[in-house]
Every structure is written in C-alpha cells, then in structure tokens.
N, C-alpha and C positions, 0 to 999 in steps of 0.2 A: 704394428698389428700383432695381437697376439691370437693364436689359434687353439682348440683344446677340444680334442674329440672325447667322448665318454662314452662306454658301452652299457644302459640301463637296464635293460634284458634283454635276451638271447635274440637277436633278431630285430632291436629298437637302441638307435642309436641317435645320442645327442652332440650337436659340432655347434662350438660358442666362437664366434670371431669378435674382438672387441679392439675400437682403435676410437681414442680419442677424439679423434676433430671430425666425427661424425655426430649428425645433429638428428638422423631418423634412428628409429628403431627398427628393425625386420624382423619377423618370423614365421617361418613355415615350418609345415607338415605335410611330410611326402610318403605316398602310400606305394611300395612296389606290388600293384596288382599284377594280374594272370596278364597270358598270349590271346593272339584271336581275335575276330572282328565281331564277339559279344561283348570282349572283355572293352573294346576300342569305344564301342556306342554307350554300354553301361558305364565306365568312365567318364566319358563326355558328359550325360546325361547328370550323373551325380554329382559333380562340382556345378553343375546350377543348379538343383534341386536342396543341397546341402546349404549352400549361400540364402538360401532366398528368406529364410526363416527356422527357428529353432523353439523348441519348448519355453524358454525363457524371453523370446523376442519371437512373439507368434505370427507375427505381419514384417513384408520388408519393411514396411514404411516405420515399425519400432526399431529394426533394426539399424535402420538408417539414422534414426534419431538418434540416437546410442553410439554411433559412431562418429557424428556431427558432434555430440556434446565432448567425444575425446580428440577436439582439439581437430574434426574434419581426419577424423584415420579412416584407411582405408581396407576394403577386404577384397580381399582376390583370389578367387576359382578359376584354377586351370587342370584341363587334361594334357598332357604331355607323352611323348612314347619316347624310351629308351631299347634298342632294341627292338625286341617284340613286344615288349611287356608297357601295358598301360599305367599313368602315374597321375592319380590326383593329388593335386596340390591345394594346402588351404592356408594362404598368408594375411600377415596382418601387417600393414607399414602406418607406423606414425612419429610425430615430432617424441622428442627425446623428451623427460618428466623435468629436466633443467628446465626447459623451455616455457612450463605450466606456470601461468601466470596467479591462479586460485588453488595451486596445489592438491589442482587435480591429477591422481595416479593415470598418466595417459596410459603407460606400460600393464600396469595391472589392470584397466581396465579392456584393453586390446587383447590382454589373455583369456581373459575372462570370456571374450566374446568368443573369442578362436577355439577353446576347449567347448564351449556349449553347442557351437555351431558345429562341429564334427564329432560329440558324443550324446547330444542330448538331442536330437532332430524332434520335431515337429511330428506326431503318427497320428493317425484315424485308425482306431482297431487294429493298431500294430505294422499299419501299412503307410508309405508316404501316399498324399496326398493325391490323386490323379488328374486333380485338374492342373497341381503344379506340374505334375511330371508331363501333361499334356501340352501346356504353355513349354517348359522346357524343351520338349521335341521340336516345336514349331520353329523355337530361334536355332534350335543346332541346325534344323533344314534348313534354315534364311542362312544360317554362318557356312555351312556346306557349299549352297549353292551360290554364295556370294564370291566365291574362290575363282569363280568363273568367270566375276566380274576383271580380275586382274591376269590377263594371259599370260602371265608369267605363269603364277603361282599354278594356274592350271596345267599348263603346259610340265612341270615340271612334277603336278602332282600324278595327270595321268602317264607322264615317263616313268615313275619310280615305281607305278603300278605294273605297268608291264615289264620293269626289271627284273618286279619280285613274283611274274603269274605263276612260279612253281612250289611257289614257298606256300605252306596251307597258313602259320602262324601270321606272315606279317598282315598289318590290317591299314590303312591310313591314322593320323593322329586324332582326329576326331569323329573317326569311323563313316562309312558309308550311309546315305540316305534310307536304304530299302532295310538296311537292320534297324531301324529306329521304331518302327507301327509292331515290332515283336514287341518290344520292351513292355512288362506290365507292371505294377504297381508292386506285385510279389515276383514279380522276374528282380526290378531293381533294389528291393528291400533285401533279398536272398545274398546279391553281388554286396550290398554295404554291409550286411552281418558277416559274410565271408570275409570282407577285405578287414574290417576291423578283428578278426580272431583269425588270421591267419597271415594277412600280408604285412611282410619287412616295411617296418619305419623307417625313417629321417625325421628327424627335427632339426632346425638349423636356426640360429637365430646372430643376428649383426646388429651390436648397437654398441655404445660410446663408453658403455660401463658395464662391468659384471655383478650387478649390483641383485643378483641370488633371484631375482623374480622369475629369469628364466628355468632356473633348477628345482623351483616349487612347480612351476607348469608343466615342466619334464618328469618330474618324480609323478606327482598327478596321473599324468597320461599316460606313462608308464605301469602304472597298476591296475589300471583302468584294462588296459592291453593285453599286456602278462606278456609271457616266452613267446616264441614264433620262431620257424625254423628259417634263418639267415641265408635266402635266395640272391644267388648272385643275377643281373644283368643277362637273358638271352640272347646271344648277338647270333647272325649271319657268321656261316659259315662260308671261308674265302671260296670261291671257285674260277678257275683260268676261263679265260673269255674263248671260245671255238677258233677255228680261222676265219671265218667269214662273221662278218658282222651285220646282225641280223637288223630291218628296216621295215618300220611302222609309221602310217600316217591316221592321221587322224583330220575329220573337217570340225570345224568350232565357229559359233558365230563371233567372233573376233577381226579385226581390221589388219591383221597384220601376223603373217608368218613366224612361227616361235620352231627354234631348232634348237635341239635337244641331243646333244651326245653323253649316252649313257655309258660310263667307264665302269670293269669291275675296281675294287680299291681296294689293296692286301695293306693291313695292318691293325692292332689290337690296340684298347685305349690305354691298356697299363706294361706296354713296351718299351717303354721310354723315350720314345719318339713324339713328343709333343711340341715341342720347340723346332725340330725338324717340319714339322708338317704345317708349321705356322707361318713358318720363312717361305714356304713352298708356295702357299695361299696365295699370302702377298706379293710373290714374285710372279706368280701366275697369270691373279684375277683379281686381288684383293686390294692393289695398290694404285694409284691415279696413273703410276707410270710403269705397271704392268704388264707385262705380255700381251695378253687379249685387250687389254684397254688399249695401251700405246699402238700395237702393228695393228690388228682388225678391224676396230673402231677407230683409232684417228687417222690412221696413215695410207690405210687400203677404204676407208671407208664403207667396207661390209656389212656392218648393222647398226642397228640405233643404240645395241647394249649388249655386252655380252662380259658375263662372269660363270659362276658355277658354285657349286652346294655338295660341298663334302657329306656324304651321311656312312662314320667311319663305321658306327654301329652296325649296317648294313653292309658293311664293304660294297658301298658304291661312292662314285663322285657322276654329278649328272654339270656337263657344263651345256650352259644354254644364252639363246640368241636371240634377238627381235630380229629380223629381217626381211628383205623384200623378196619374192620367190625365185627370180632373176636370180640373185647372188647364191643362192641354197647349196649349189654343188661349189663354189669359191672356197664360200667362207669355210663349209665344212673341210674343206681341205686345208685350210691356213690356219683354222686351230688346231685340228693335230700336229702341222707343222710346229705351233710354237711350244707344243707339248713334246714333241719331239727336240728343239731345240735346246731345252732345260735339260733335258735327261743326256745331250750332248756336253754340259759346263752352261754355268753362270758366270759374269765378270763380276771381280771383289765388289768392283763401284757398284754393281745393283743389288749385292747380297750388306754392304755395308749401309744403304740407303732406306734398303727396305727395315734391315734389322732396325735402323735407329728409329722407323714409324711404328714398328712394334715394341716395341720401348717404352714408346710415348705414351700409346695404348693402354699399356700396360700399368702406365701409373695413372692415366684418365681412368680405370676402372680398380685400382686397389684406395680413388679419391672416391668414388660413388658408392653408399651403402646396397643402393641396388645392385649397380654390375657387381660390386664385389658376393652380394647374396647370391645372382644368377649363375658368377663364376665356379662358386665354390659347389651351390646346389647339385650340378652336373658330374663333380667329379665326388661328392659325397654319396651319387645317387650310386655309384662304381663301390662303394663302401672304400673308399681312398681316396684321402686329402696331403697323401706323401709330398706330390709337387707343390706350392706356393707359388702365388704371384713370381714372389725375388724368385723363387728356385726359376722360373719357366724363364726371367727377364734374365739371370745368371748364364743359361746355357746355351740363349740367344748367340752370345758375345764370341764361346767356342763353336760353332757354326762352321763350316766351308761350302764351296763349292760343291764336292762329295756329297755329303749328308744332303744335300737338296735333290741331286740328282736322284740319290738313293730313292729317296719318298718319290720323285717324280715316275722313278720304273716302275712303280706299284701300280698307278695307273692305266687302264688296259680299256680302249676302247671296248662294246661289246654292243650295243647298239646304236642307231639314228632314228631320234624319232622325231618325225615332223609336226607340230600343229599346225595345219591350213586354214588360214582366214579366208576374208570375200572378195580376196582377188581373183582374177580371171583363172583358166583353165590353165595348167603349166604351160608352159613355151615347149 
C-alpha cells in the first residue's frame, strides 16, 4: 500500500492510497465546517440537498441514471462530527476502469459527477431549492426520530447529551429536531457559500492505480477553492469527574431498561497512544471474551448486552447495558468492578489474544477499499496520516500489561444515567 499526502493550497489537502489488489475506486470530499448546533442541522441538511441534483443532472432521477450507466457507482452524503466541528462528506465509490467492459471512463466519469455535485448545485434565483430543502428536513426528522426506534442508540445519544449540558459548542451529529423549521433557503445557501470559501478540505481518494485522474480532480477543485486558513479539529477539554457521581433517569417508550455509565476520558488523538487504547477496547468490551461480555453478560447474567462508545474527541467513554430493572444497582456495580480490575493488571494470555484479534482486524480493513478509506478519512480529518495500518498493527506487538492499565486510569466514572422502559414501578 502506498500512501502520499499532498498540500494543494493553504488549508486544502489531497491523501492518495493506492494498493493494487483493490478492484473499487473511492473518493471523497470532506468539508471541516464551524461548531454549534446551526452548524450541526445545516450540515445534515446539505449533504441531502447537494446529493439530490446539480446544474448538470437537474433531477435525481438523471443523476441516477448517470450513475447506473458507470457501471452502478454509487454517491454518498454524509454529515459527521469531529469534535465540535461539523463535516460534510461527499463520496463517490465504483468498480476500478480495469473492469469496463466498453471502455467506459468509470473513474472520470465518478469525478465528473462529484465535482458538479459539490460546485455547480442546482439554484432558483441563487437560492436552493425550497421544496428540496423541505423534503430534505422531513427525512432528517424521520432519520432523528428513528434513533428512538433503537434504545441503544437513544439511550446513548440522550447520555452523551447530558455529559455535554455545559458545553454551548457541542451539538449532536445530525443536530436536533427543533433547529431544523429555522433553516431557510438563504439561511442554507449562506452556510454552503461559507463552507466552500472558508472551510479546510480533505480530499482523499483509494484505488488500485495512480493513474493521474485523481490529481486533475484535485488540482480542479483546488482552484476552484483557493487558500483557506488550515483549522485544526475542536476537541473537549479534559475535566476530572467531581466526587460524587451525578444520576439522571430518563422514562422512553422502550421494553427494556438501558444503563448508561458515562465516564470522563483523558487523552488526545495524536499522543501516541492509539494502539494502547485499542488493546484497552478489546480487553474491555470489544472482544467475544472480554470483560463486560465474558463476567456481566455470560457468567453473572446481568444483561442482554453490554459494551461501550469511546468518543476520545469528547473525552468521554459512555459504557452501556440493556437490562432488566431488578439487576440496575448489580450490574452497575460489576462494571466498574471490571473496569477497576484492568486498571489492577491484565494476564499476558488476554493481552496476547486480544492483540492477535486486532491483528486480524487490521488486515481485514487494510484488505477493504472501504474500511481502509474510512480508516484513514478519520485520521486525515486530524490533518495527520503519520500512523499506518503496519505502524498501529507494529506497536500492537510491544504492548504490556502497563500500557493497558495506563489507558484504563484515564477512565473516570462521572455519571449513571438510566433509560426507563414500560416495566413496573422500581422495586
């Protein structure tokens, strides 16, 4: 695999990964927009707005056709949050131009569509669209409120909210419901004229050859761009957890109890600690024979599922539980306990087990042109691709006991928050 970051202008940076026995092509375009829960809704809102049609493919239904003739490629709008900061993404994945049977340009023609679709949009009098942008509110409320359908995700999303109720910046990743009836047609045009002349790029592109198309697309959109002042990442600032750990319920029409321990989480993405904090995962929560999997779930049989959700960007870790209400004061006691046990020593045998499933991992996703784009997107978005696969799969190997603990004391309970379903009234 070879890798080759390039700096196009001030603030717009292009990362080429090419490895032969990959048969797709990837490419994206990541926008480092603003903080804040306008910046959170307007993001969301314009990666389906942007998708949906462009000056050149005025209807989805051309642009789909357009995409079916390359060979079924595909486009994909997402909002993401790093930190504070909101990120549209605009990707294009398709089979490799080896593969073209009629010697059709699949590659050139995927760029083609990805540059129009994110410089040439579709306007009425300079403004998008309103009935799109109104169809578009509709499904981020349906995708919002569909979070609800899964008590995990809920459970975990109103945790993280009350971790952050002091922070004004943080927002959720697809923003709240009630900021979305602001949004205007010139509210959203103002946020995409903004993000294209002022917000830090990525382009990142995975495929099997370097065969220049991507560095005509890059130069392109690069001038198109121009300079932009190179914003780093706004993360959460660490803060120590109080003495007492504070406790929030919440009722949900849900079937079944979600316990939620929200921990503070000290440590930064480019400390060098990534390989530590991966073995930590897996020895934790991450692994079939885990900590919380193996003693809470099999062996005490305290819930139906229980793992946890790093979000280092945030210095939090929220581990979370299905369970029955009965058990609520057990189990929460016996995951800290086993959080506490790690930060006492690991044996070689679980740190030599785990390491070799992250291993494995590791070359299941340096084999997929996907994970390996998703991999590298995240630490690109950090404006730093220093670690590699090999580097993270290399420092696995020097590992100990120590180094796990270490990461494990950074972990710091700070609150319990319960989700309550439609069981009875507590015992």
């Amino acid at each position: 695999m070879d890798i080759k970051r390039i700096r196009l202008k001030d603030g717009v940076n292009l990362t080429v990964i090419t490895d032969k026995k990959f048969k797709t092509d990837i490419t994206s375009v990541s926008f480092l927009c603003k903080t804040g829960p306008e910046a959170a809704i307007r993001s969301s809102l314009l990666t389906g707005v942007l998708s949906r049609c462009c000056t050149q493919y005025p209807s989805l239904m051309e642009l789909n056709r357009t995409l079916d003739g390359l060979y079924d490629a595909q486009l994909i709008s997402d909002a993401s949050r790093r930190g504070f900061n909101h990120i549209p993404t605009f990707t294009v994945s398709s089979l490799n131009n080896r593969y073209s049977l009629d010697k059709t340009d699949i590659r050139g023609g995927c760029l083609h569509v990805l540059y129009n679709i994110i410089f040439d949009p579709a306007l009425k009098n300079g403004l998008f669209d309103s009935k799109i942008i109104q169809s578009e509110k509709q499904q981020l409320k349906d995708a919002i409120n569909g979070i609800r359908n899964s008590r995990s995700s809920y459970a975990l999303r109103r945790c993280t909210e009350a971790l952050m109720a002091d922070q004004p910046l943080f927002a959720p990743r697809l923003g709240k419901i009630e900021d979305a009836d602001g949004v205007s047609a010139a509210s959203l045009t103002g946020f995409y004229t903004d993000m294209l002349e002022k917000a830090p790029v990525e382009i990142l592109s995975v495929s099997s050859d370097d065969d220049g198309q991507i560095y005509e697309f890059a130069d392109k959109a690069a001038k198109r761009l121009g300079d932009r002042a190179p914003v780093k990442i706004t993360e959460e600032v660490y803060k120590e957890p109080g003495k007492r750990v504070k406790r929030v319920s919440e009722k949900a029409g849900i079937s079944q109890d979600v316990l939620c321990i929200g921990c503070e989480y000290d440590g930064c993405s480019d400390d060098g600690r990534s390989a530590d904090r991966a073995l930590f995962y897996d020895i934790f929560f991450q692994n079939p024979t885990s900590y919380l999997f193996e003693n809470v779930r099999e062996k005490l049989s305290l819930c139906y599922y229980c793992s946890a959700l790093p979000m280092l960007d945030l210095k939090k870790l929220i581990i979370y539980a299905g369970i029955d209400r009965k058990n609520a004061k057990r189990a929460e006691e016996e995951i800290i306990k086993q959080l506490d046990l790690i930060k006492n020593g690991v044996s070689e045998d679980m740190i030599r087990r785990c390491r070799l499933a992250l291993k494995n991992d590791l070359l299941a996703v340096a084999d997929s042109p996907s994970r390996t784009a998703a991999w590298y997107t995240k630490r690109v978005l950090y404006g730093d691709i220093s670690e590699t696969i090999e580097d993270l799969s290399s420092r696995l190997d020097r590992l100990r006991s120590e180094d796990v603990e270490r990461v494990a004391e950074t972990v710091k309970p700070s609150l319990i928050f319960m989700m309550k379903g439609a069981a009875d009234d507590e015992a």
